[in-house]
N, C-alpha and C positions, 0 to 999 in steps of 0.2 A: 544503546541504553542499558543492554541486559548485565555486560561486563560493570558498569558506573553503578548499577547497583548492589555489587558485591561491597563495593566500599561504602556506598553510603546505607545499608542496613542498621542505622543506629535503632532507629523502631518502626514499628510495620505502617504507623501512620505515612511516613517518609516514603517507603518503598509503593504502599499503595496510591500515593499521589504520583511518584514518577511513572510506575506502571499507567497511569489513568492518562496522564500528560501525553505517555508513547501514544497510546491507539488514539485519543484526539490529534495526535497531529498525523497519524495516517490519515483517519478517516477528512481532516483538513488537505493530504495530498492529493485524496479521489475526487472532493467537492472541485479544489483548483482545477482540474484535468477538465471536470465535465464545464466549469464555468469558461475555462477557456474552448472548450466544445461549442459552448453557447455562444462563442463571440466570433464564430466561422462565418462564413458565405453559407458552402455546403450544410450545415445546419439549418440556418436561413430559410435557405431555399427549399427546406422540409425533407433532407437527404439525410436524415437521422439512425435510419438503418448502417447508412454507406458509413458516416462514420464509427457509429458503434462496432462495427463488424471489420473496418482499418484500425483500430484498437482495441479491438478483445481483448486481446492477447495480455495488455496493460492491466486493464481492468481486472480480470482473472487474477493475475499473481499479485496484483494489491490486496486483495480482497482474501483470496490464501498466505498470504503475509499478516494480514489482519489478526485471522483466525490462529495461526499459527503464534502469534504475540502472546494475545489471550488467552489459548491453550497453559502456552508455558507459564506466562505472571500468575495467573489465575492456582496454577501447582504449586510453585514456588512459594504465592503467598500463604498457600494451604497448608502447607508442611512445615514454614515458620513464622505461622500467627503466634504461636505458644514460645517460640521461643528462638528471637531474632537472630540469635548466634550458632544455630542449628545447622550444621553441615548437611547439603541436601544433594551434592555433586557424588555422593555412592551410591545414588537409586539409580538402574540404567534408564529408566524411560524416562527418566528428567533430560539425562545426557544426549538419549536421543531425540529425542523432540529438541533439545535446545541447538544441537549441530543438527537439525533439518530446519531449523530458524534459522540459524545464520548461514546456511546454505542459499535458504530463500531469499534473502537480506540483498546476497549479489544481484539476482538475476528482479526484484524487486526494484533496486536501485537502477539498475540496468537500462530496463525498461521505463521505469517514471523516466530518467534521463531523456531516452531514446525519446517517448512520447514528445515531451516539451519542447527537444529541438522540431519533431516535428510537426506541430505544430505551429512554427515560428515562419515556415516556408508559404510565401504569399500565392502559392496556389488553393489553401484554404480562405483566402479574405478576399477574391477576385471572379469574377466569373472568368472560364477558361474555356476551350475546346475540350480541355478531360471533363471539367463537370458537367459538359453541355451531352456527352457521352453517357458518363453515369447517368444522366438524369433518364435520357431515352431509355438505357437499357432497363434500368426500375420501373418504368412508369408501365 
């Protein structure tokens, strides 16, 4: 989204709506995650730690993906409220915050991926001998 916005800078109202669009549809990728958390067995069954703590890992770099979006749009639009044709790619801390964004971006995409498939594997929608496992070792 960060590159589409170089072309589409015609006015800051423009930029601040795409910007606003990006981080709703993150914060839209975390609610999906958790409502497909909601629609587990193991959840169910009140084993909500067990899966929070099989997807941290997900959640953490969403959530610094987030942050990290915000950071940058948030700069970006500060430096050219005044004036939408304002080259802002010679400050380094733009540059580096914006390649430790789209650094994050991989391993972001990565992981949402990796999540959803698995999720998809019917040992979360069934009772099992592993969950009958977890369940002892928590209780």
């Amino acid at each position: 989204m960060n590159v589409a916005t170089e072309l589409l800078r015609l006015e800051n109202v423009v930029l601040l709506i795409l910007y606003i669009i990006q981080s709703i549809a993150i914060m839209f990728s975390l609610i999906i995650v958790f409502l497909m958390f909601f629609n587990t067995f193991i959840f169910q069954a009140g084993l909500v730690r067990l899966m929070v703590n099989k997807f941290k890992i997900t959640i953490i770099v969403t959530f610094l993906y987030f942050v990290l979006c915000t950071v940058l749009n948030c700069w970006i639009m500060n430096l050219r409220w005044k004036n939408v044709n304002e080259y802002v790619w010679n400050i380094s801390g733009v540059q580096v915050i914006y390649v430790i964004q789209r650094c994050s971006a991989i391993f972001y995409y990565y992981f949402y991926k990796r999540t959803a498939l698995k999720l998809g594997d019917p040992i979360f929608y069934q009772e099992s001998q592993w969950l009958r496992d977890e369940f002892l070792k928590h209780k």
